[in-house]
N, CA, C and O atoms as a DFTB+ gen file, in Angstrom:
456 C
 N C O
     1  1      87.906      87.283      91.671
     2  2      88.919      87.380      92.720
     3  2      89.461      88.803      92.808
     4  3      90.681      88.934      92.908
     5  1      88.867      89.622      92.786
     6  2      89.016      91.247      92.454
     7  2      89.957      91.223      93.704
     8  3      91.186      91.265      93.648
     9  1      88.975      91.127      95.178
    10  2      90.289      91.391      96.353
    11  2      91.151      90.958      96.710
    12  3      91.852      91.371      97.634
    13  1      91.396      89.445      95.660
    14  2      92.329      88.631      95.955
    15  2      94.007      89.014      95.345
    16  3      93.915      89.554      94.243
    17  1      94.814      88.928      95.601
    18  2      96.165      89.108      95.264
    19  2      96.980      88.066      95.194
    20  3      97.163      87.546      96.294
    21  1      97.710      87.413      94.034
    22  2      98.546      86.226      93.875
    23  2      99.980      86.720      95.221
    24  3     100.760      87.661      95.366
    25  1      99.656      85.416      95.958
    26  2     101.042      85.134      96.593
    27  2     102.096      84.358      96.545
    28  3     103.114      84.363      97.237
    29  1     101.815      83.780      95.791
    30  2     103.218      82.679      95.598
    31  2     102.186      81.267      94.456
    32  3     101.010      80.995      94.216
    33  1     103.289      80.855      94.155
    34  2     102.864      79.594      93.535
    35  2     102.655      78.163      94.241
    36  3     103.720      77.812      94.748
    37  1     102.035      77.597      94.360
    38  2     101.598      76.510      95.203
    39  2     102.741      75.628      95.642
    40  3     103.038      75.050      96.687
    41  1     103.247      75.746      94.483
    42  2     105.247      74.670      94.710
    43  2     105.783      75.011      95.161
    44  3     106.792      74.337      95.365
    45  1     105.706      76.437      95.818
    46  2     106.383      77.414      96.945
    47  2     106.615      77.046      97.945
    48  3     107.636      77.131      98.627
    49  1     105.062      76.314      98.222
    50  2     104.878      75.959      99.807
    51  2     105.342      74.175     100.145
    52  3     104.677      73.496      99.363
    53  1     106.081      73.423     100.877
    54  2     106.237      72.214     101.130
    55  2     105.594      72.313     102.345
    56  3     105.654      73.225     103.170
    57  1     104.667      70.777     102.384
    58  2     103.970      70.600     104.020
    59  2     104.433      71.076     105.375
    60  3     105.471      70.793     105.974
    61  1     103.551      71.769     105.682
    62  2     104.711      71.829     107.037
    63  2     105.822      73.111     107.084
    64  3     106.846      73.061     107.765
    65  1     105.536      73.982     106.449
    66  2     106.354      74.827     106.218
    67  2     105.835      75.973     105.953
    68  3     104.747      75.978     105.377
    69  1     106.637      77.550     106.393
    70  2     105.738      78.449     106.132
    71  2     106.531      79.693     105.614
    72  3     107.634      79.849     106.137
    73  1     106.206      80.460     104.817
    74  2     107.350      81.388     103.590
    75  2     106.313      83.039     103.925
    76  3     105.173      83.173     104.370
    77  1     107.173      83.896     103.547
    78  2     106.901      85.104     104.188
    79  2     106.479      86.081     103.038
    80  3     107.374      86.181     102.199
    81  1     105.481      86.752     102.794
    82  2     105.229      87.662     101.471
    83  2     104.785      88.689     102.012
    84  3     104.200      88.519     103.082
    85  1     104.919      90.240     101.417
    86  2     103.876      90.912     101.614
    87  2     103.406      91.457     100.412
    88  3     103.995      91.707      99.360
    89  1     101.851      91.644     100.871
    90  2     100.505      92.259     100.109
    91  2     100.489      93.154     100.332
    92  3     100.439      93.502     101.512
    93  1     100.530      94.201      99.116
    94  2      99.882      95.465      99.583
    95  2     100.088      96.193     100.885
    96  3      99.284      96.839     101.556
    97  1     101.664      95.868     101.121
    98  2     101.911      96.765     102.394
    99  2     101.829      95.716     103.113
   100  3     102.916      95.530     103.660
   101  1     101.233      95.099     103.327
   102  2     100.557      93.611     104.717
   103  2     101.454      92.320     104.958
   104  3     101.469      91.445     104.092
   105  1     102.199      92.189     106.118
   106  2     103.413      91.013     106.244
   107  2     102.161      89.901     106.489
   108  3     101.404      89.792     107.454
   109  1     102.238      89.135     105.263
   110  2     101.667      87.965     105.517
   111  2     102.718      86.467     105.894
   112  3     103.877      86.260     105.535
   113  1     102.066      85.844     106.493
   114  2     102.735      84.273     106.577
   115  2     102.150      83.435     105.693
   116  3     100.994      83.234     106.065
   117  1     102.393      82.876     104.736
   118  2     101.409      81.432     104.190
   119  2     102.361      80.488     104.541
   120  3     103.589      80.522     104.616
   121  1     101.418      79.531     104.767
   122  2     101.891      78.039     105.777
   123  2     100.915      77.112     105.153
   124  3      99.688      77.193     105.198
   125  1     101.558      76.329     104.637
   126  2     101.179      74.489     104.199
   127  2     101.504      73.706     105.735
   128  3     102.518      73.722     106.432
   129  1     100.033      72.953     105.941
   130  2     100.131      72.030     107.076
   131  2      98.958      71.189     106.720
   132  3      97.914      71.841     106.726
   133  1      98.803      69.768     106.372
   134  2      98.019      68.796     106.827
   135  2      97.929      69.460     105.311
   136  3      97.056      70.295     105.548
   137  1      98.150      69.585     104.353
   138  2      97.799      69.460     102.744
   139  2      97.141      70.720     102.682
   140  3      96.809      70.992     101.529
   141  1      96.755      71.813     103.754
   142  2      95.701      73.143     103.748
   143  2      96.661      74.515     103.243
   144  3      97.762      74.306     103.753
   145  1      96.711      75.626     102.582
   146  2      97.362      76.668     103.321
   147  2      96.682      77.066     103.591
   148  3      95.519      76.824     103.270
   149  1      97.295      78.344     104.738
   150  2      97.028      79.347     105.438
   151  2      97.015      80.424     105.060
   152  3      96.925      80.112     103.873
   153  1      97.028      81.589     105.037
   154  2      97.896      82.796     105.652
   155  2      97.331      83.524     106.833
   156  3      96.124      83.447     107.063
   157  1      98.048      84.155     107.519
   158  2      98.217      84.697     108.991
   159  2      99.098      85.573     108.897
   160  3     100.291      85.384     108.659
   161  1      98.402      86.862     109.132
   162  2      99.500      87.729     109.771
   163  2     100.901      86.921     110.613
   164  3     101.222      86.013     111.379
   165  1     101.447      88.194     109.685
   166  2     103.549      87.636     109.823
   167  2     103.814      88.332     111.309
   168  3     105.016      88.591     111.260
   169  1     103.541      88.576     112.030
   170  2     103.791      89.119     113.524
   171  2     103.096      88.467     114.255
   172  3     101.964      88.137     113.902
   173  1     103.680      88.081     115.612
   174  2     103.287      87.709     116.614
   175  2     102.497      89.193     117.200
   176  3     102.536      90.406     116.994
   177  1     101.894      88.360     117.917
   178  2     101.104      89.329     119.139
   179  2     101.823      90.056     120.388
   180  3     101.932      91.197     120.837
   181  1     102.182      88.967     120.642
   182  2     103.078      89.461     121.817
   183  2     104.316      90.023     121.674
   184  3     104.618      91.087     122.215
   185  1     105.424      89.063     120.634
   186  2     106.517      89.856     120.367
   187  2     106.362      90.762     118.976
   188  3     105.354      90.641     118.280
   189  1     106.960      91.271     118.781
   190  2     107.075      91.941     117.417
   191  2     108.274      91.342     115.947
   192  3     109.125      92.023     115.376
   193  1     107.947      90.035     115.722
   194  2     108.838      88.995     115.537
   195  2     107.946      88.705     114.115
   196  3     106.783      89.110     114.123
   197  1     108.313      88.205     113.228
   198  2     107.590      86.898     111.902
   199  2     107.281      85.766     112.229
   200  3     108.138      84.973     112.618
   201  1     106.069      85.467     112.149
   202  2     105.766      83.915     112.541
   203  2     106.053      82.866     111.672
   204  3     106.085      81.640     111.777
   205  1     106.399      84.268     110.138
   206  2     107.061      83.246     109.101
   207  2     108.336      82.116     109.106
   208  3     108.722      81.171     108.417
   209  1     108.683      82.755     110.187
   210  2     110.097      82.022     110.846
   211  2     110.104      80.877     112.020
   212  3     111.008      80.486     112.759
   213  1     109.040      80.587     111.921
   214  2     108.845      79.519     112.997
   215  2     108.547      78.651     112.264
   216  3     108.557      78.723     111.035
   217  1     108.116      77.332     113.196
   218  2     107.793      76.179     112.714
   219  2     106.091      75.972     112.302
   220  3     105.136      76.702     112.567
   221  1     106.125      75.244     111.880
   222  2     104.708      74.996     111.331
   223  2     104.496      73.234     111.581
   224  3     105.160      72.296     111.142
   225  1     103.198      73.262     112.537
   226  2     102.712      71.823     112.741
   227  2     101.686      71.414     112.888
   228  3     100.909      72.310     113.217
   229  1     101.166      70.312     112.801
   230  2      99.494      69.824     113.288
   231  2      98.289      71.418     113.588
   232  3      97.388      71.615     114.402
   233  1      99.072      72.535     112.119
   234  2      97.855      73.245     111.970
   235  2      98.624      74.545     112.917
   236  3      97.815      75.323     113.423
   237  1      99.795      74.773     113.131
   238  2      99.596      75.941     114.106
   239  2     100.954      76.257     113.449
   240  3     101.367      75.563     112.519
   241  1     101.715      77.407     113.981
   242  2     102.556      78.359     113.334
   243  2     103.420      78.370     115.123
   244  3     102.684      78.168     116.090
   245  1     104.543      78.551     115.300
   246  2     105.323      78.867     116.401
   247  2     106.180      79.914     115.972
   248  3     106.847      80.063     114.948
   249  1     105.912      81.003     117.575
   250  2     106.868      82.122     117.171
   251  2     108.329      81.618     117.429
   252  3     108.434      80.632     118.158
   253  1     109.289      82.090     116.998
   254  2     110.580      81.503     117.229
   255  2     110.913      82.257     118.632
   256  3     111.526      81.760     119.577
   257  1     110.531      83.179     118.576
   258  2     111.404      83.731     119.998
   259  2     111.099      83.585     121.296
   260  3     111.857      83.472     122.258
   261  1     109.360      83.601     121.222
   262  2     108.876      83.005     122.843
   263  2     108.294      81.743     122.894
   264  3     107.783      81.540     123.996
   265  1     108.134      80.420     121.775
   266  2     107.640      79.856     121.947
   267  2     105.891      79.622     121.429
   268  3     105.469      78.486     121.213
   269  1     105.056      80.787     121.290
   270  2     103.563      80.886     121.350
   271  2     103.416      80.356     120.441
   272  3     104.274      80.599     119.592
   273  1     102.285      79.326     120.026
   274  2     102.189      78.813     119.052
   275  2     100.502      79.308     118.512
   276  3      99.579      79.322     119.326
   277  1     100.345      79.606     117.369
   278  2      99.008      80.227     116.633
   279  2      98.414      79.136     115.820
   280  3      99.014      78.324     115.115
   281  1      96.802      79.274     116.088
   282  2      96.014      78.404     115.106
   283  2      96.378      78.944     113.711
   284  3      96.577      80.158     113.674
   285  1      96.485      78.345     112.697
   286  2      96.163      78.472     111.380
   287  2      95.036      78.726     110.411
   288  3      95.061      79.148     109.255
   289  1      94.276      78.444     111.008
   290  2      92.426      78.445     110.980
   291  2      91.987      79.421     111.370
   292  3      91.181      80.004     110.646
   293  1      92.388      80.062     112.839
   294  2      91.400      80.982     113.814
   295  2      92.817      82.249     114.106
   296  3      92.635      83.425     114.422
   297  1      94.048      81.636     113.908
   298  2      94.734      82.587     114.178
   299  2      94.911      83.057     115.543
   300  3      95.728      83.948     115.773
   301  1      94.100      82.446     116.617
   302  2      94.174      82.216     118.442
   303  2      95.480      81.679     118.548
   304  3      96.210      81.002     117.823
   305  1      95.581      82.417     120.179
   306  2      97.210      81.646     120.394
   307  2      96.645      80.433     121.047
   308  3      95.587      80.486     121.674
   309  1      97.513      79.063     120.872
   310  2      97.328      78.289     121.603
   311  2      98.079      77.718     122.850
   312  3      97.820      76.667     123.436
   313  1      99.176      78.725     123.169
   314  2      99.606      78.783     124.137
   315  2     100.306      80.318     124.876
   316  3     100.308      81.327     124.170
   317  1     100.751      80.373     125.998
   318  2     101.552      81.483     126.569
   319  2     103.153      81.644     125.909
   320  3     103.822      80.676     125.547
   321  1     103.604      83.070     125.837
   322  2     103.206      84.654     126.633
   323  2     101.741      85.060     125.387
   324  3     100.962      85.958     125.708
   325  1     101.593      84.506     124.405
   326  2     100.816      85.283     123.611
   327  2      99.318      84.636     124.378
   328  3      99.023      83.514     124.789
   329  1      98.498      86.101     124.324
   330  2      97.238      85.744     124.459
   331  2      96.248      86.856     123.620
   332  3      95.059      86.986     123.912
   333  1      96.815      87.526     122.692
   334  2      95.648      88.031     121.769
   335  2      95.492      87.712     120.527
   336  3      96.167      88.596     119.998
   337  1      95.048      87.025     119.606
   338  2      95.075      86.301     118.637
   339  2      95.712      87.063     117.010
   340  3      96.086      88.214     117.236
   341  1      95.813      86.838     116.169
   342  2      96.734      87.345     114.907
   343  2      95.507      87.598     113.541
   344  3      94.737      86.709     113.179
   345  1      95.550      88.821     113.006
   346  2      94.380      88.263     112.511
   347  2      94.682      86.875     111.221
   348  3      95.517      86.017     111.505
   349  1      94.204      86.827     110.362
   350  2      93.814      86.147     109.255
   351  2      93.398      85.950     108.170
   352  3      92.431      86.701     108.043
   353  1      93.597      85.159     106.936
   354  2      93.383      85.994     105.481
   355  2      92.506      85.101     104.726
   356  3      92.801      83.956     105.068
   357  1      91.462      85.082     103.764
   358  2      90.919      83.998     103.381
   359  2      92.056      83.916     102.080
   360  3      92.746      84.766     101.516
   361  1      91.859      82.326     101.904
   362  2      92.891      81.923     100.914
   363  2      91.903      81.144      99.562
   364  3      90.942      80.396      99.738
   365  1      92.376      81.506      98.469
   366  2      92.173      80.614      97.346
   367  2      93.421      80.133      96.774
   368  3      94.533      80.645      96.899
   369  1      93.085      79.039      96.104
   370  2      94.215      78.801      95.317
   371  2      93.512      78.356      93.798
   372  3      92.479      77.687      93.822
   373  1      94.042      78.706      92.656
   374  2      93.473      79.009      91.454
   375  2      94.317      78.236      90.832
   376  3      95.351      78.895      90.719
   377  1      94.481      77.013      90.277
   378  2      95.754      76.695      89.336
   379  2      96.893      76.052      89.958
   380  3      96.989      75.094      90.725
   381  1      97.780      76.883      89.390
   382  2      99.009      76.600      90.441
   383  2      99.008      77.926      91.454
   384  3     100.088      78.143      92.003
   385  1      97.925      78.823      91.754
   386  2      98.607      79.693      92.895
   387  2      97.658      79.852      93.557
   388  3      96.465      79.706      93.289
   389  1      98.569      80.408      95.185
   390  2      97.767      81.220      95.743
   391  2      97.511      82.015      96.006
   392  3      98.554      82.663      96.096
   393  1      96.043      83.120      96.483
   394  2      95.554      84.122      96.053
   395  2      94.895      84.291      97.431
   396  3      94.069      83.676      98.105
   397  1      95.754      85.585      97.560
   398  2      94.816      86.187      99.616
   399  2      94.503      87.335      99.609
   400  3      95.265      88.140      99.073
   401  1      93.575      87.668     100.061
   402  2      92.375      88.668     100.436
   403  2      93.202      89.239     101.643
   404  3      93.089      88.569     102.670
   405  1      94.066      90.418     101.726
   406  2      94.338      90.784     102.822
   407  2      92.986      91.921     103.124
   408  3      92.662      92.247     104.267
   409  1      92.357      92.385     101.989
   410  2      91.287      93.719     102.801
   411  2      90.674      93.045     103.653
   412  3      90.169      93.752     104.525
   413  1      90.380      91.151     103.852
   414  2      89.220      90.817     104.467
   415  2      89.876      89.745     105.330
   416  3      89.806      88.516     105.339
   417  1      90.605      90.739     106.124
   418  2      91.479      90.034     107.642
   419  2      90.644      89.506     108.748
   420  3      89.520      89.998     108.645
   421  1      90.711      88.898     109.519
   422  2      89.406      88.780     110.441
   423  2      90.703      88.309     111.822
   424  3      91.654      87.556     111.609
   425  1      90.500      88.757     112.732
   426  2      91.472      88.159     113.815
   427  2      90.363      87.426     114.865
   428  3      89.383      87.960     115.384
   429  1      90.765      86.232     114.991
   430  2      90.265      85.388     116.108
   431  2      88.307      84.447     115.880
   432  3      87.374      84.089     116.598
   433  1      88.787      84.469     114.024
   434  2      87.038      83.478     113.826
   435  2      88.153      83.218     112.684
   436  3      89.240      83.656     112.306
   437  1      86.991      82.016     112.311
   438  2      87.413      81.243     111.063
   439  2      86.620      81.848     109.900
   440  3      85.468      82.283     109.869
   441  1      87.557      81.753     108.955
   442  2      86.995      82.075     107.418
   443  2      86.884      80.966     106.611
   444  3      87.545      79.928     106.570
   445  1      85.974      81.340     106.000
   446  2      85.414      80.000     105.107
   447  2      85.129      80.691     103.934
   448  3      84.358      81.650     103.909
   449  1      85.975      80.056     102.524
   450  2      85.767      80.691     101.425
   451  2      84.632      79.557     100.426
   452  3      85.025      78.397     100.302
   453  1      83.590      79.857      99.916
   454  2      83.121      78.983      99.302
   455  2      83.176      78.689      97.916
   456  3      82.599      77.697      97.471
């Protein structure tokens, strides 16, 4: 896990909910939804806001200030004013923690760690 970096401890995160860290300089979001985390870049696209501060549901992240809500997976907006997607972090979790790869961001595809 050389590029990986511990972000929090797994008990950190409750379903449905999403807590704000940064890596190495990098505002990440990690978000527990449907038993998965995430992380996603902590800025919206459109506004210049934390997505850490929104809600988290059925897999997506909401900005608090306009509404846009982001995949968790792909990091795409799934609705308006945002329409350029956020990038995205592959996640492990080792134990009790989790561990994100910010060098290997990808905005707008899915990552799959094996």
């Amino acid at each position: 896990m050389s590029d990986y970096m511990r972000a929090c401890a797994v008990a950190d995160l409750a379903d449905e909910t999403a807590i704000a860290v940064e890596l190495d300089g990098v505002p990440v979001c990690l978000a527990k939804s449907e038993g998965e985390v995430f992380a996603i870049h902590d800025v919206c696209s459109h506004a210049d806001v934390p997505l850490s501060e929104g809600d988290v549901e059925d897999g997506t992240v909401e900005c608090w200030l306009h509404g846009s809500r982001f995949d968790l997976r792909t990091g795409r907006p799934t609705g308006m004013p945002a329409n350029r997607p956020v990038p995205i972090y592959p996640v492990k979790i080792d134990g009790d923690d989790v561990w994100v790869a910010v060098s290997d961001s990808v905005a707008g595809v899915v990552v799959k760690e094996s």
